[in-house]
C-alpha positions as CSV (number, residue, x, y, z in Angstrom):
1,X,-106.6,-206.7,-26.9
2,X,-105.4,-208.5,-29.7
3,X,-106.4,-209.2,-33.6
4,X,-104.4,-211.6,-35.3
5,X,-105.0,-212.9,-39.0
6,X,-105.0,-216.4,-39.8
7,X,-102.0,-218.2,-37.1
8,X,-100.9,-221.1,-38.8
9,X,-102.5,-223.9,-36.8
10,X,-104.1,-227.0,-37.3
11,X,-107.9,-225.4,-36.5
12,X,-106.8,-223.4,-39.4
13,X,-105.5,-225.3,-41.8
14,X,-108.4,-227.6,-41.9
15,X,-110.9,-224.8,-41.8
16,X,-108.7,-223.8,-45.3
17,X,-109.0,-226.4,-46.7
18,X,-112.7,-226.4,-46.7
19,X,-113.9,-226.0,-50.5
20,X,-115.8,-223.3,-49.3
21,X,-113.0,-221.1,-47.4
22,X,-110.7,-222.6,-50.5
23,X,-113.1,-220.8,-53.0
24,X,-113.7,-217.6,-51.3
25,X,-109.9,-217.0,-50.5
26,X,-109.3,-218.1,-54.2
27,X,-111.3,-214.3,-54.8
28,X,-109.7,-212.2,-52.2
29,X,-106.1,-211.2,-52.5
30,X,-103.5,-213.6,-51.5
31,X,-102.2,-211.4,-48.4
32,X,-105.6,-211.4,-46.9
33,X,-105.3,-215.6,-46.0
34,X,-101.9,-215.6,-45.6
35,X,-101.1,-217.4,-41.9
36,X,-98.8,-216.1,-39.9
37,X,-96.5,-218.8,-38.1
38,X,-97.6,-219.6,-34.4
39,X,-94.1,-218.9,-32.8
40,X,-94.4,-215.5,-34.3
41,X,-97.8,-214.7,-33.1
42,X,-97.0,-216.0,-29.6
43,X,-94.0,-214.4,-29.4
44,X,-95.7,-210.9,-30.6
45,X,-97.9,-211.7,-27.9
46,X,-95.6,-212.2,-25.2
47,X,-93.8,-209.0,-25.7
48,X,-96.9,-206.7,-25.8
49,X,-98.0,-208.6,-22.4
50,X,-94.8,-207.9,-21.2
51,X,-94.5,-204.3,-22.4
52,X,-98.4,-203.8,-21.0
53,X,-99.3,-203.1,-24.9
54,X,-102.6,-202.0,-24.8
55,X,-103.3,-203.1,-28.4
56,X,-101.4,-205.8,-30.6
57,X,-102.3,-205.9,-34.3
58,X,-101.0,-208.7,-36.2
59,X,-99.9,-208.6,-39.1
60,X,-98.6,-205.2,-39.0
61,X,-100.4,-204.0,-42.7
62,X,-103.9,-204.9,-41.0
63,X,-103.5,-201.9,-38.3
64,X,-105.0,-199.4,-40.7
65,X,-108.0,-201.7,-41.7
66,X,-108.3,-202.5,-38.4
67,X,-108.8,-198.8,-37.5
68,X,-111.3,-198.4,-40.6
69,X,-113.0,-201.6,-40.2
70,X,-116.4,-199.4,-39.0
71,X,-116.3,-198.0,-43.0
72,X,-114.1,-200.8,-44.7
73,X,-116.8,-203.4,-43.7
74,X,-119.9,-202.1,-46.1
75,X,-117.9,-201.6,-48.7
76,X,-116.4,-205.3,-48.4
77,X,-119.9,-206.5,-47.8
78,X,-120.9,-204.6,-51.1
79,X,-118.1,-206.1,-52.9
80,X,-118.7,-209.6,-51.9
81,X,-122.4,-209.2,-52.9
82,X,-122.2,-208.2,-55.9
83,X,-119.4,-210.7,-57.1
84,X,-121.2,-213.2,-59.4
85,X,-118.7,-216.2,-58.2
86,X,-118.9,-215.1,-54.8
87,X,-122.8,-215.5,-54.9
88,X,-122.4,-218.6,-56.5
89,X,-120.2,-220.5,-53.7
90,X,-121.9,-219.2,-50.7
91,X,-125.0,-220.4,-52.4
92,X,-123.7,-223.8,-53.8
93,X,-122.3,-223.7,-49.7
94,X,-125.8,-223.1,-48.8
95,X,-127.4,-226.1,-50.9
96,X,-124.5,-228.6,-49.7
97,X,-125.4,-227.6,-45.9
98,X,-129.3,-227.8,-46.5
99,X,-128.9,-231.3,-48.1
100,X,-126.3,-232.4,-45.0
101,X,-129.6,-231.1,-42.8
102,X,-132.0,-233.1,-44.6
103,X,-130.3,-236.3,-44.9
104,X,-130.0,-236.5,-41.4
């Protein structure tokens, strides 16, 4: 099994560049969108295959969250909803998608 972050692709890139992604990233801390380069990841990969890793976590700092994720998730989820600006884009992102739908 493997959990990357962001690899530094070009599905990623674009889906960064989105105003929305750009706006929510812009509130959370800088190491959390951080990509990591694609030769790294693969080559990260390759050596757990090869060593029969039965778990690769990349980037290394993201193991411990990874672990917690069952209890770190709420307490994101509380975060995020009660962040004014955070409200405000995924709303604004809701609006901008229901007008796309309608003027289809």
């Amino acid at each position: 099994m493997a959990h990357f972050g962001f690899v530094d692709t070009g599905l990623v890139r674009d889906a960064l560049h989105d105003p929305v992604a750009q706006a929510l990233t812009a509130r959370a801390p800088a190491i959390v969108s951080r990509a990591i380069p694609v030769e790294r990841a693969a080559a990260r990969l390759v050596r757990a295959v090869e060593r029969r890793t039965p778990r690769l976590v990349l980037p290394r700092w993201w193991a411990p969250v990874s672990v917690l994720r069952g209890a770190l998730g709420p307490l994101g989820d509380r975060w995020m909803a009660g962040d004014p600006a955070i409200r405000r884009i995924l709303r604004d992102a809701d609006d901008a998608a229901s007008a796309a739908r309608d003027a289809a």
